[in-house]
ROMILO-786130 format. One record per atom (N, C-alpha, C): residue number from 1; residue in three letters; atom name; z, x, y. Coordinates in steps of 0.05 Angstrom, whole numbers, plus 5000, padded with zeros to 4 digits. Each point is the difference from the previous one (the first is absolute). Last residue first. Layout:
<pts>
  seq  type  atom    up  east  north
  NUM   Ala    CA     Z     X      Y
...
</pts>
This chain:
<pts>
  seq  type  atom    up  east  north
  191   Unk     N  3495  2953   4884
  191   Unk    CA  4987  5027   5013
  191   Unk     C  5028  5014   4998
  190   Unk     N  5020  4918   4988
  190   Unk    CA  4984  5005   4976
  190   Unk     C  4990  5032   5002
  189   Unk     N  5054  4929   5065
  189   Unk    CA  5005  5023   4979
  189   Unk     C  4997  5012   4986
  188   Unk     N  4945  4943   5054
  188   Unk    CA  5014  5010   5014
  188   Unk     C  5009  5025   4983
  187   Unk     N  4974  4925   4955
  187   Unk    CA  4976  5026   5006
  187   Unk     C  5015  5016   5015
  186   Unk     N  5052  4930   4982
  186   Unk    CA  5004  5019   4977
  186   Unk     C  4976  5021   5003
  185   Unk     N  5015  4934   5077
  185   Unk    CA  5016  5016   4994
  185   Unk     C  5001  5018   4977
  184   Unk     N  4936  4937   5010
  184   Unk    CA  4994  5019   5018
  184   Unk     C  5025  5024   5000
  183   Unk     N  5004  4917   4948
  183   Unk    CA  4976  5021   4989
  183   Unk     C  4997  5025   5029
  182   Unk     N  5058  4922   5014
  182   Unk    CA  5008  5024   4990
  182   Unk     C  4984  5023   4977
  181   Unk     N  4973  4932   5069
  181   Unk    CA  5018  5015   5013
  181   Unk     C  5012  5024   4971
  180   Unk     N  4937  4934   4989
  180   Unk    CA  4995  5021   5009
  180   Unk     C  5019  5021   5012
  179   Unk     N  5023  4925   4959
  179   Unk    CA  4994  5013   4975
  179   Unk     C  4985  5019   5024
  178   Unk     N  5049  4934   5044
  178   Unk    CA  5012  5028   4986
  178   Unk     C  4984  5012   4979
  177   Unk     N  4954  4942   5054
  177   Unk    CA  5005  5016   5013
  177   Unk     C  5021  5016   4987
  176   Unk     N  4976  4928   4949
  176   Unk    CA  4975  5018   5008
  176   Unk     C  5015  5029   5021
  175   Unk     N  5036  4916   4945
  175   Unk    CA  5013  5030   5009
  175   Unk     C  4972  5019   5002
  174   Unk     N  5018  4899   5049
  174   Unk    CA  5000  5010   4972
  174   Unk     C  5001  5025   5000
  173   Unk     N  5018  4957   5084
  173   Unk    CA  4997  4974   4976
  173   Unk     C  4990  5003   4974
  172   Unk     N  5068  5063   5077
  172   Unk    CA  4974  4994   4991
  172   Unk     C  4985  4971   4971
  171   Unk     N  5093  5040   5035
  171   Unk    CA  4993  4973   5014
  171   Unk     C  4964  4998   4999
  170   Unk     N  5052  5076   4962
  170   Unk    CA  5006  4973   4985
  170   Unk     C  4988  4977   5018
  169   Unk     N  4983  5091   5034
  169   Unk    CA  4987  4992   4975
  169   Unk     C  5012  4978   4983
  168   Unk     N  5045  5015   5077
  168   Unk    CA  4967  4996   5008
  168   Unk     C  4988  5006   4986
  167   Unk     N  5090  5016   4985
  167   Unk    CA  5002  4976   5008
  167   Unk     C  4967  4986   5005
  166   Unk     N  5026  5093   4978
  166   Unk    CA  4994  4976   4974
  166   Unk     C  5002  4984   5012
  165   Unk     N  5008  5052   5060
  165   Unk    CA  4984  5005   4996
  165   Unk     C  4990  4982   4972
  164   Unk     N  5078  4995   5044
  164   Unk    CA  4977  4991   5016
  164   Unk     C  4981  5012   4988
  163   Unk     N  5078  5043   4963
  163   Unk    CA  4996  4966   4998
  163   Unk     C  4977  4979   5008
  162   Unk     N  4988  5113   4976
  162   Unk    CA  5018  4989   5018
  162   Unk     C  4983  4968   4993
  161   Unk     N  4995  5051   4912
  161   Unk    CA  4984  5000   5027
  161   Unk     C  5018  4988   5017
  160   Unk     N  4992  5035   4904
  160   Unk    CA  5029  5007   5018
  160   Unk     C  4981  5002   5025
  159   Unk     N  4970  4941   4901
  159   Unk    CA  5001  5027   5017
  159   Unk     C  5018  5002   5025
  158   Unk     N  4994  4935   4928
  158   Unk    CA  5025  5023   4997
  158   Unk     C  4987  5022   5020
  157   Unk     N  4968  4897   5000
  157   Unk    CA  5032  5010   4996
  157   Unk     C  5015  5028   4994
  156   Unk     N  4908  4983   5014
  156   Unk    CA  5007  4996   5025
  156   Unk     C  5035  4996   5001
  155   Unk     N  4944  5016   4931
  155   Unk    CA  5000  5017   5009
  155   Unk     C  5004  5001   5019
  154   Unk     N  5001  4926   4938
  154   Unk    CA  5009  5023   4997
  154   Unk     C  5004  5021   5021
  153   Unk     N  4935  4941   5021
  153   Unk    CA  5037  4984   5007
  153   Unk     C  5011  5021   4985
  152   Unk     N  4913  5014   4984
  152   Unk    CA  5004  5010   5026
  152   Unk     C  5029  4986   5011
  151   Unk     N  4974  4986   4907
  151   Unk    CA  4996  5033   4998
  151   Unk     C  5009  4995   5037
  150   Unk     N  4985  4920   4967
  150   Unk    CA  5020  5012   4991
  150   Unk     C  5006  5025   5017
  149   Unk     N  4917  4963   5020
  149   Unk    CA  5025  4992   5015
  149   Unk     C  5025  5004   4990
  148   Unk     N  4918  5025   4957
  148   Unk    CA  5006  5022   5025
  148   Unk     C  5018  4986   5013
  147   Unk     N  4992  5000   4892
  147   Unk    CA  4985  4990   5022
  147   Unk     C  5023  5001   5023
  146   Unk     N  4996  5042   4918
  146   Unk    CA  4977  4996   5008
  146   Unk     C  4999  4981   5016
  145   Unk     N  5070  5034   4966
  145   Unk    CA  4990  5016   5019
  145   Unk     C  4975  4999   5001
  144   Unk     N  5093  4959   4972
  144   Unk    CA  4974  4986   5007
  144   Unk     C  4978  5011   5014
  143   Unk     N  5093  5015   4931
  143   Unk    CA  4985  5020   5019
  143   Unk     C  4974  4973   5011
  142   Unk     N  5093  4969   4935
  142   Unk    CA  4971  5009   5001
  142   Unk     C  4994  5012   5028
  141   Unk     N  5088  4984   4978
  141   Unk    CA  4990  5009   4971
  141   Unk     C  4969  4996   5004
  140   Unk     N  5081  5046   5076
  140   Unk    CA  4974  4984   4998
  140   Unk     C  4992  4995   4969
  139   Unk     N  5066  5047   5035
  139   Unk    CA  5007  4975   5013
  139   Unk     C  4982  4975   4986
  138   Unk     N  5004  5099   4988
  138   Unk    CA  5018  4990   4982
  138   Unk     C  5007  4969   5011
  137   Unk     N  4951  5062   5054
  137   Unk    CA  4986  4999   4979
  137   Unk     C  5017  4974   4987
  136   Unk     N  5041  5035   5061
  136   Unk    CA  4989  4985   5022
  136   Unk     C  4978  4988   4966
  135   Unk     N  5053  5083   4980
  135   Unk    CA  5019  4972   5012
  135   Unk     C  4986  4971   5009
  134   Unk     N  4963  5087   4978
  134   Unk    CA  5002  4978   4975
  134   Unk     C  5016  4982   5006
  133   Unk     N  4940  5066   5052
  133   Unk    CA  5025  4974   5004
  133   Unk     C  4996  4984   4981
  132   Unk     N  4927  5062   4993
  132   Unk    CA  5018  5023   5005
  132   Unk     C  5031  4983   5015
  131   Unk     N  4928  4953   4972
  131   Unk    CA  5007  5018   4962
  131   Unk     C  5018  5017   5025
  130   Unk     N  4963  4948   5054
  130   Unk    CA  5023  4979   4982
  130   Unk     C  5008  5019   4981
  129   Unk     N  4928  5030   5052
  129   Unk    CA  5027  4997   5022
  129   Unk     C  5019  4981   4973
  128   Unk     N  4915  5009   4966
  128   Unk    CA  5015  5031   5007
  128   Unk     C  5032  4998   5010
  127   Unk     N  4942  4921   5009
  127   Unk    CA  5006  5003   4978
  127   Unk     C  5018  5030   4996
  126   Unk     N  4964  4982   5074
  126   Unk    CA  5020  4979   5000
  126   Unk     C  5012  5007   4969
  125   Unk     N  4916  5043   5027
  125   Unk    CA  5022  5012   5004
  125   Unk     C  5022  4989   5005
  124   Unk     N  4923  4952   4962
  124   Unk    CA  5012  5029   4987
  124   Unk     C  5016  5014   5015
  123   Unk     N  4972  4928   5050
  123   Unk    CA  5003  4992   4972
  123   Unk     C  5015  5020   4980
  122   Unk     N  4951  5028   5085
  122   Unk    CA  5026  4984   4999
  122   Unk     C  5022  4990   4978
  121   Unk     N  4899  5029   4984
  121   Unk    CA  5021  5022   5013
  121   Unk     C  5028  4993   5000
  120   Unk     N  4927  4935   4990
  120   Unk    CA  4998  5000   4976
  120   Unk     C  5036  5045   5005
  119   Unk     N  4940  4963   5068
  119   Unk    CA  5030  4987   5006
  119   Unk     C  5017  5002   4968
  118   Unk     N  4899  5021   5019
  118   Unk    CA  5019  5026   5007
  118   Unk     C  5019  4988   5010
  117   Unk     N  4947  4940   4944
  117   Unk    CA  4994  5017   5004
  117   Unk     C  5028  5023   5014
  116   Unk     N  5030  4904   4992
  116   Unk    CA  4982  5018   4981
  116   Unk     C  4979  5014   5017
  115   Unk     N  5089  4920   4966
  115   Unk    CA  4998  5021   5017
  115   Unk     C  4964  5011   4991
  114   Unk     N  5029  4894   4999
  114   Unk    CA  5000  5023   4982
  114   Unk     C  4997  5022   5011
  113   Unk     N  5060  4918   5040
  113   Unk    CA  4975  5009   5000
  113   Unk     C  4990  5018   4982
  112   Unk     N  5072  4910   5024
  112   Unk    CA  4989  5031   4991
  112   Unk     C  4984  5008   5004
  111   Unk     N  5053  4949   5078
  111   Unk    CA  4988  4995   4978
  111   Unk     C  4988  5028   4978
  110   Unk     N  5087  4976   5081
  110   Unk    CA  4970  5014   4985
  110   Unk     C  4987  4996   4981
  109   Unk     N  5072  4936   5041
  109   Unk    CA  4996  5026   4987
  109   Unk     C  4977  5011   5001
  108   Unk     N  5034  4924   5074
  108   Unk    CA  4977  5007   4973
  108   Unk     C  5016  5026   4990
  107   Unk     N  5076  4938   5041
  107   Unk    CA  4972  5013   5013
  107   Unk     C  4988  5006   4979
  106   Unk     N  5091  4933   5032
  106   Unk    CA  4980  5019   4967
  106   Unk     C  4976  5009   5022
  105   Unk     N  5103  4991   5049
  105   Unk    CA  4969  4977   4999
  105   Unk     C  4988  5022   4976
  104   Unk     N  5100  4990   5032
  104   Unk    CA  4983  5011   4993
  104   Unk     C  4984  4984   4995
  103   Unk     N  5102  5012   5038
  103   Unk    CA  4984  4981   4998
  103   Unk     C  4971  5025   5001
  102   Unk     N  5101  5035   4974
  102   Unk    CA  4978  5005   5006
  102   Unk     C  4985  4974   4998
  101   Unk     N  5098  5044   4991
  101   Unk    CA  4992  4981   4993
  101   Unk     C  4979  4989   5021
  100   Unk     N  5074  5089   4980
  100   Unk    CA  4984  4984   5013
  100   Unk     C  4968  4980   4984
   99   Unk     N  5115  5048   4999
   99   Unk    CA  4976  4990   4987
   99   Unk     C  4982  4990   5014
   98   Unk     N  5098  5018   5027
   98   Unk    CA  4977  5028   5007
   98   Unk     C  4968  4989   4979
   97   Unk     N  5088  4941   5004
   97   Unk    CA  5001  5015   4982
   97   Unk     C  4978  5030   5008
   96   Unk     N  4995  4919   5050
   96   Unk    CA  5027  5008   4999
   96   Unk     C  4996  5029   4987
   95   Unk     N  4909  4975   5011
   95   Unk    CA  5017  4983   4994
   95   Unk     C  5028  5015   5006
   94   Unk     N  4900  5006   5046
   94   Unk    CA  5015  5010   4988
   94   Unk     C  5030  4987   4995
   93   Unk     N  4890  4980   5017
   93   Unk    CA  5026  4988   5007
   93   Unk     C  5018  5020   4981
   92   Unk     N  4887  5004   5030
   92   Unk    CA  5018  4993   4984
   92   Unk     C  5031  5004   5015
   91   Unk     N  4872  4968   5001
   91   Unk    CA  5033  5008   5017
   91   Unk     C  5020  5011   4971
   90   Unk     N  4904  5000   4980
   90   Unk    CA  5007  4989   5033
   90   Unk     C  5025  4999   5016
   89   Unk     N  4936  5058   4919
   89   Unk    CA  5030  4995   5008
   89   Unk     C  5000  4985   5021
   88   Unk     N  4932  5013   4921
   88   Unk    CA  4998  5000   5032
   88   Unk     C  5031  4998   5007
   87   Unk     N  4954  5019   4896
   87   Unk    CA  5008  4982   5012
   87   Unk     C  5007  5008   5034
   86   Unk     N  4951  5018   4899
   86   Unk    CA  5005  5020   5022
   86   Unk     C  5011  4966   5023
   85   Unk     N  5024  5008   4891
   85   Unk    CA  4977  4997   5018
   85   Unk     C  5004  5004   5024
   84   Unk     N  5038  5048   4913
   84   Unk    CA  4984  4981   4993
   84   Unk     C  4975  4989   5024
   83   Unk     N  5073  5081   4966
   83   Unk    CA  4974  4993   5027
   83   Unk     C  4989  4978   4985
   82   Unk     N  5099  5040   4950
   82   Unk    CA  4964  4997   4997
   82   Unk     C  4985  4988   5018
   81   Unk     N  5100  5055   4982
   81   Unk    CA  4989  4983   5024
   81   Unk     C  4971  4998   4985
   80   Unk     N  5096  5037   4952
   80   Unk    CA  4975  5003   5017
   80   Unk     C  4984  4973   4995
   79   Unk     N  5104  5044   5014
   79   Unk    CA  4982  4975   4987
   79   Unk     C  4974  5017   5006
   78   Unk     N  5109  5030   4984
   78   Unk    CA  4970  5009   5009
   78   Unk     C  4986  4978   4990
   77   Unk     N  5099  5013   5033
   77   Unk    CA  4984  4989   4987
   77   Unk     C  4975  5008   5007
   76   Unk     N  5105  5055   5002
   76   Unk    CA  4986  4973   5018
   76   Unk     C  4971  4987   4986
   75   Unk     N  5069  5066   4964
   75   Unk    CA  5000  4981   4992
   75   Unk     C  4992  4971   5028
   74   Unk     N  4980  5101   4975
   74   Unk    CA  5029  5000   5023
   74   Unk     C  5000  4963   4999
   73   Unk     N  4932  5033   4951
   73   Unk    CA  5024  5019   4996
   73   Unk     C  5024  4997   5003
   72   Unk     N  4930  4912   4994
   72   Unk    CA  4995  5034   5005
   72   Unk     C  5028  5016   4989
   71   Unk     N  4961  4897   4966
   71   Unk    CA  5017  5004   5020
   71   Unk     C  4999  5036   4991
   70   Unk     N  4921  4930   4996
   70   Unk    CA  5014  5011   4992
   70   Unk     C  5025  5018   5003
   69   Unk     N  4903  4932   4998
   69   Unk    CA  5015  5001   5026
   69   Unk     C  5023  5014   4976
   68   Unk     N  4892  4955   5017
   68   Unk    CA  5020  5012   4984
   68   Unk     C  5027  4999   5016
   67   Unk     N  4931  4958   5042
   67   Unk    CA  4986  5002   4965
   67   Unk     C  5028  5013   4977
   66   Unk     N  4987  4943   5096
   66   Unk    CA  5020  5020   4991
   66   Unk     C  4990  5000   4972
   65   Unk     N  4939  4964   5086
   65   Unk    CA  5005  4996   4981
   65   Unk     C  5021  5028   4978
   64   Unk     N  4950  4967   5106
   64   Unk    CA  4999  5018   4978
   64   Unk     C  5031  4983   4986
   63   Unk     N  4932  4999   5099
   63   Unk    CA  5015  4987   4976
   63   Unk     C  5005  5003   4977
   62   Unk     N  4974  5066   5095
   62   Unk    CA  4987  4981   4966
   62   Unk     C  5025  4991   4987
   61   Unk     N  4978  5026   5110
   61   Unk    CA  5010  4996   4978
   61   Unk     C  4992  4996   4977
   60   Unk     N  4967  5018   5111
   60   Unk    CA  4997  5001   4978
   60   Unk     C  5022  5008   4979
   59   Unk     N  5024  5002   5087
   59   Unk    CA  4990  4975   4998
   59   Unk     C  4980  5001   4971
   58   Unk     N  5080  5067   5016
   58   Unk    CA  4973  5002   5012
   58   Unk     C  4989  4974   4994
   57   Unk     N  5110  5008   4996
   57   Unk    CA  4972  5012   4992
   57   Unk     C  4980  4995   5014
   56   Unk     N  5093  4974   5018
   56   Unk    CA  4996  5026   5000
   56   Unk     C  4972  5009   4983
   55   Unk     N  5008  4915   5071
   55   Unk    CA  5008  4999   4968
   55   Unk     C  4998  5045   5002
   54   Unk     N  5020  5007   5063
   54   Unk    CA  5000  4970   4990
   54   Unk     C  4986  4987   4993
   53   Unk     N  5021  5114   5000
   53   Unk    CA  4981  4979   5010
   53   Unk     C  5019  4970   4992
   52   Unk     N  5024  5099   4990
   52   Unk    CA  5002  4988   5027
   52   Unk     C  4991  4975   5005
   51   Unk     N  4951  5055   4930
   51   Unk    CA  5025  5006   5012
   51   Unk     C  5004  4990   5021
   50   Unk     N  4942  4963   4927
   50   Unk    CA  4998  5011   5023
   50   Unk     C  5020  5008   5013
   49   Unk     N  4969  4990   4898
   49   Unk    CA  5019  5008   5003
   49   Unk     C  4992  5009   5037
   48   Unk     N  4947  4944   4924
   48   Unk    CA  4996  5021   5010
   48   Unk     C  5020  5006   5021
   47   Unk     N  5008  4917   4931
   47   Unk    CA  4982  5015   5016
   47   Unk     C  5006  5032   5013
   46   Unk     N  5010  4919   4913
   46   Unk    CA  5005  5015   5012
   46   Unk     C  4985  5013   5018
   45   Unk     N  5038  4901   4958
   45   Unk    CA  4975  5007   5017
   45   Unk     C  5014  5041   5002
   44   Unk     N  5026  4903   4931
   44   Unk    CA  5005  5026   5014
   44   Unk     C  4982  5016   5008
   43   Unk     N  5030  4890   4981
   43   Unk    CA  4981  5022   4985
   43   Unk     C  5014  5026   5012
   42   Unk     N  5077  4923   4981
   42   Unk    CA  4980  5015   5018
   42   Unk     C  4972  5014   4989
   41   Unk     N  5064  4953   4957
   41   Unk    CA  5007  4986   5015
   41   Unk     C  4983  5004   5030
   40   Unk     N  4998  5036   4890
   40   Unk    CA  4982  4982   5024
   40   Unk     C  5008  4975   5018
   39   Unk     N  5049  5071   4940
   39   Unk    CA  5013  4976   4998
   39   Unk     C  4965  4977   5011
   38   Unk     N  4999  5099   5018
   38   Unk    CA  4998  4991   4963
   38   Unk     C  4996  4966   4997
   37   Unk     N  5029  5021   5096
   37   Unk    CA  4967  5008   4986
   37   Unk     C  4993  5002   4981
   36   Unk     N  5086  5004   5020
   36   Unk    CA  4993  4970   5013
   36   Unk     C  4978  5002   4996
   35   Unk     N  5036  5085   4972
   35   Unk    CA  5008  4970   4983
   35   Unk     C  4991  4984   5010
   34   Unk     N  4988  5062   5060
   34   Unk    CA  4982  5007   4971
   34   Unk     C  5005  4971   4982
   33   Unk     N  5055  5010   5080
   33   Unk    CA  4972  4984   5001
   33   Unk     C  4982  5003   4983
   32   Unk     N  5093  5037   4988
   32   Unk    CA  4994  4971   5006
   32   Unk     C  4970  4990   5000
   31   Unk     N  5020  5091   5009
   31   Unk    CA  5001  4999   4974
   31   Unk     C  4992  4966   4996
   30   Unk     N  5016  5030   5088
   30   Unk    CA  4968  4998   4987
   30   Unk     C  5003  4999   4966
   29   Unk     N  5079  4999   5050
   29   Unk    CA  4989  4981   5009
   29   Unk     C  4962  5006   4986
   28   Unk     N  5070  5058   4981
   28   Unk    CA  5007  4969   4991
   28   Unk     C  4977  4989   5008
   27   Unk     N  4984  5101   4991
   27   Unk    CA  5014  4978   5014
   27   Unk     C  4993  4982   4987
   26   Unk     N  4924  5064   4981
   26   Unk    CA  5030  5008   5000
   26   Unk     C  5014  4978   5021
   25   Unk     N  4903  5028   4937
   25   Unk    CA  5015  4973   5016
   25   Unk     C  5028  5010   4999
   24   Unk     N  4903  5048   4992
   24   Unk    CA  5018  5005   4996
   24   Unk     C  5011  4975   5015
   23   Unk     N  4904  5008   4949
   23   Unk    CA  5022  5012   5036
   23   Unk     C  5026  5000   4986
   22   Unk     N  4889  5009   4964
   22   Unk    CA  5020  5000   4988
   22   Unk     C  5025  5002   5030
   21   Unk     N  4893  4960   4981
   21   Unk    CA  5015  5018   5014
   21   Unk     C  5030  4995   4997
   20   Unk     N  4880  4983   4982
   20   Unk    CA  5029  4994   4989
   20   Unk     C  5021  5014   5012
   19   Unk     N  4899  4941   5010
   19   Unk    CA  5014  5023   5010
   19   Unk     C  5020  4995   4981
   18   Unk     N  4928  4937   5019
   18   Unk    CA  5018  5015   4981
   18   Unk     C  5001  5023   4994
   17   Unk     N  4993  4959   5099
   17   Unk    CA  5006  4988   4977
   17   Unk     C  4987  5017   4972
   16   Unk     N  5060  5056   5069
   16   Unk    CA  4969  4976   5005
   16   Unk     C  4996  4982   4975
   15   Unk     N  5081  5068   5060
   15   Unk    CA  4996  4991   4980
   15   Unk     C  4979  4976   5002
   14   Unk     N  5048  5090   5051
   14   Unk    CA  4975  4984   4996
   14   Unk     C  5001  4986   4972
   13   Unk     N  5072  5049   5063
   13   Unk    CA  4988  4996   4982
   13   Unk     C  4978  4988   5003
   12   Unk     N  5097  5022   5036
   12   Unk    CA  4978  5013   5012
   12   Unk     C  4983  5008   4972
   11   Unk     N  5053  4903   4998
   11   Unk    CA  5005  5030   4991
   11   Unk     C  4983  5017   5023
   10   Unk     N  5036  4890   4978
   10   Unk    CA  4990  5014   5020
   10   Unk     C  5009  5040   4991
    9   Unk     N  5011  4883   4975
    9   Unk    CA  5009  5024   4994
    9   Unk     C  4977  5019   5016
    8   Unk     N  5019  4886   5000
    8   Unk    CA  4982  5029   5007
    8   Unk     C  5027  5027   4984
    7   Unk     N  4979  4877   4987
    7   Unk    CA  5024  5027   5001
    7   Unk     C  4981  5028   5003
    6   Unk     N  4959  4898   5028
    6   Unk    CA  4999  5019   4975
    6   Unk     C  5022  5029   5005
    5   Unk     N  4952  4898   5026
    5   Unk    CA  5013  5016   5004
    5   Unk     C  5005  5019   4982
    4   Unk     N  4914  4945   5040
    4   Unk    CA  5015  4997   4977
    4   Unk     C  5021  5028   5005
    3   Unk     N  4896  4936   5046
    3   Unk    CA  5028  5022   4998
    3   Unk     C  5021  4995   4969
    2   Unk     N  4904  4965   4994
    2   Unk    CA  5027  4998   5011
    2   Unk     C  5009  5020   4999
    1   Unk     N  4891  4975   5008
    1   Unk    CA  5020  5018   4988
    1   Unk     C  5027  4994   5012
</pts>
């Protein structure tokens, strides 16, 4: 596997591969690296937003892809982001401009799997969770809720868990441990 460089953007986020996720681009200088990334001068890696840190994200990233993109209210730019593949952060270099420009190694995605018996739960309450965020809904033109590695990267991007804690269900080598993790949570709330 080769390294390969790749323009980072960085949110307090989770984005997995196909995932979708709408940001916000304000300033010159990143407006720039969007275009240098259309232009494919760059891929574009986003990661998980480490405060303080060098590189400022968490050593897990996904290389992702600008599916859309449309200028907002206050006339800064909204793109959104599609998770294509889960990539390793080994170093990165911050440019003049405050941009930082990330060397990256490819790692496995998760492979699919079909959900079932009492994970067949998860599933349906992902689905719920979208009819009540038509925002997060309106991203997506197909639902993949049958199978459990969609359904558990979904749910590792919008639930509101401290950083380290997704950090040790992403570095797991499939979403076994989040599909329990979060079947346990919806029993939890269920009672």
């Amino acid at each position: 596997m080769r390294t390969q460089e790749m323009a980072l953007i960085t949110r307090d986020a989770v984005l997995l591969p196909d995932g979708r996720l709408e940001i916000r681009i304000v300033g010159p200088a990143y407006l720039k690296v969007i275009a240098d990334v259309l232009k494919g001068k760059y891929p574009l890696a986003f990661g998980m937003l480490l405060p303080n840190g060098s590189p400022p994200c968490y050593p897990n990233a996904t290389q992702c892809e600008i599916i859309d993109f449309n200028l907002l209210n206050d006339d800064s730019l909204g793109i959104v982001l599609e998770g294509k593949q889960r990539v390793k952060v080994l170093s990165a270099a911050q440019n003049r401009d405050g941009v930082w420009i990330t060397r990256t190694l490819p790692c496995n995605n998760w492979g699919e799997e079909p959900i079932r018996g009492e994970f067949e739960l998860i599933s349906a309450a992902l689905e719920q969770f979208y009819e009540v965020n038509p925002d997060l809904f309106g991203l997506y033109s197909n639902l993949h809720l049958d199978d459990a590695t969609w359904v558990s990267q979904r749910w590792l991007e919008v639930l509101p868990l401290y950083s380290k804690d997704k950090q040790v269900l992403l570095n797991q080598p499939d979403c076994h441990k989040t599909m329990n993790f979060v079947l346990e949570l919806i029993k939890s709330h269920a009672g």
